[in-house]
N, C-alpha and C positions, 0 to 999 in steps of 0.2 A: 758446563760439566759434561765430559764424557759419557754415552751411556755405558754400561757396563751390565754384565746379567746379573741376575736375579740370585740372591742368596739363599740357599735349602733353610731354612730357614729364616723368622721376624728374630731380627737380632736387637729389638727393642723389648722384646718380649721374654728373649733369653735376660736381657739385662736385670730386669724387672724378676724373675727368677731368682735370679743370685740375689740381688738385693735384699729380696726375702730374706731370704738363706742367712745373709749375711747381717744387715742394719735393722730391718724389718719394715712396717709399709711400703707398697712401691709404687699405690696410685698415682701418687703427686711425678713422684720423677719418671713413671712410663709415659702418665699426660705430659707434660711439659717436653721430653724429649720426640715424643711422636709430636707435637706442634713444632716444634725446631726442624725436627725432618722434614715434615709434609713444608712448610716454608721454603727450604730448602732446593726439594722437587718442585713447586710455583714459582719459587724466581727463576729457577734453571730454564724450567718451560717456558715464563713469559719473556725473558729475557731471550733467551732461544728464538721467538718467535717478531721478537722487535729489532734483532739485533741487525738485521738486513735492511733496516730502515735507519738506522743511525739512532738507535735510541734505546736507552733504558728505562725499567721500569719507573724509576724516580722524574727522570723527563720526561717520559709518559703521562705521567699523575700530574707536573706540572703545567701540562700543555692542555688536559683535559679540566682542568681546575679552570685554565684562562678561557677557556670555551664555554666552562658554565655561569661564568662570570657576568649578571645583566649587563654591566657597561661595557666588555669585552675588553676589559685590562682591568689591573689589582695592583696595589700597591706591593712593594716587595714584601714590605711586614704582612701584611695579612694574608700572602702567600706561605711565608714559614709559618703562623699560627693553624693556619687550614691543612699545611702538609705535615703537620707538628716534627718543623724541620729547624734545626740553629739557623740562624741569618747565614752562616758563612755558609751550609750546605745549598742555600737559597740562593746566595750570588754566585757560585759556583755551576749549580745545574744553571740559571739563566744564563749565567756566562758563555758555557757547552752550548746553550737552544740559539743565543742570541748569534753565534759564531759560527751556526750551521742557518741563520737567516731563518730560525723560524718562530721569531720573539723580536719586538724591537723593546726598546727601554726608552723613557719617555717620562719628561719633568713632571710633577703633579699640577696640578690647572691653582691649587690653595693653598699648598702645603712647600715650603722651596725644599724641606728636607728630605722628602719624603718622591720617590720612584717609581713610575708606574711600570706595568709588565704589559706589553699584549702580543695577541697570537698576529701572526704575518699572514699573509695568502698561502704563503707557501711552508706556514705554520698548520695551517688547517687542513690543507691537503694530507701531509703526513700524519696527521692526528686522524681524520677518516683511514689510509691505511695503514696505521697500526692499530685501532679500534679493529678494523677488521682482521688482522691479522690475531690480537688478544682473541677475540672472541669466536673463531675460529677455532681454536684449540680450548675453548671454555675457560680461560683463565690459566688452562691446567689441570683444574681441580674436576678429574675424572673420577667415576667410582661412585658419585652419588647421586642421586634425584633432586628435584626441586626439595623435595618435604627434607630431605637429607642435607642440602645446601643451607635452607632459610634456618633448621633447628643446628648446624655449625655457627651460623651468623649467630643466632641467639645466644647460645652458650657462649661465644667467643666476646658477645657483647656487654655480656654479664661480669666478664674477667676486666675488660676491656674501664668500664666504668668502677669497680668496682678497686681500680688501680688509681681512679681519680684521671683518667685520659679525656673524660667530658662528661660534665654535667646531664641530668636527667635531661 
C-alpha cells in the first residue's frame, strides 16, 4: 500500500458519528472497523518489510511454525490446523517456500498418506532475516507500550476464543 498523508480528520470516528445519527449504537461497528484498519496498516507494514526477502506474511508464519517444530518438519495437515489455514492455502504457500528452496517436502517415516514439511539451510537463513526484519519495525504495531500490547492481545483473545478459534 502506498503511503499517502494523513486525513484532518479519524474517518472512523466520523463514521461512528453518523451512525449514531442515523441507525444508533456504534461501538460495535467503530470496534470492528478500527480492527479491520489497524489489520490493514500491519500487513502493509509487515509485508512491506518481508517483501525484499521473497516472502509474505503467510510464509512467514509458515517458515516459523517449521522452526518451532521439536522434529524440525510437520506434516502438512497439522500445518493448516496450526495456521488455521484450508489444506489448498497450505499446499500452495509450501508450494511458493518449496519453489524458492526453502522447505523441502518429504514422505512421512508411518503414515504413506501423509507429507512432511521442513525448513532448508537456506530456509532458516531467510527465516533469521525476516525475523529481523518483522521485528525491527515491531510488527508494525506502533503507538503502544508493552502494558498497551499484552492488554490488545488480551481483549483480542477474548474475541478470539469466544468465536470458538481455540479452546481454553
Amino acid at each position: 500500500m502506498a503511503p499517502r498523508g494523513s486525513l484532518p480528520f479519524d474517518p472512523i470516528q466520523r463514521a461512528a458519528d453518523l451512525w449514531e445519527e442515523r441507525i444508533g449504537p456504534s461501538r460495535t461497528m467503530a470496534a470492528v472497523t478500527s480492527v479491520m484498519r489497524v489489520q490493514q496498516i500491519l500487513l502493509s507494514q509487515v509485508d512491506g518489510a518481508l517483501k525484499p526477502l521473497g516472502l509474505t506474511f503467510a510464509r512467514y508464519e509458515a517458515l516459523v511454525l517449521l522452526d518451532f517444530a521439536r522434529r524440525g518438519s510437520l506434516p502438512m495437515r497439522v500445518m493448516g490446523e496450526r495456521l488455521q489455514l484450508h489444506p489448498t492455502s497450505v499446499t500452495n504457500i509450501v508450494d511458493r517456500l518449496q519453489g524458492d528452496g526453502l522447505v523441502r517436502r518429504l514422505p512421512h517415516p508411518t503414515d504413506r498418506r501423509a507429507t512432511l514439511v521442513e525448513l532448508t539451510a537456506e530456509g532458516r537463513d531467510r527465516l533469521a532475516k525476516a525475523t529481523g526484519a518483522v521485528t525491527a519495525i515491531d510488527f508494525g504495531l506502533t503507538g503502544l507500550d508493552e502494558a498497551g500490547q499484552e492488554e490488545l492481545t488480551a481483549l483480542l483473545r477474548t474475541v478470539r476464543l469466544s468465536a470458538g478459534d481455540f479452546d481454553r
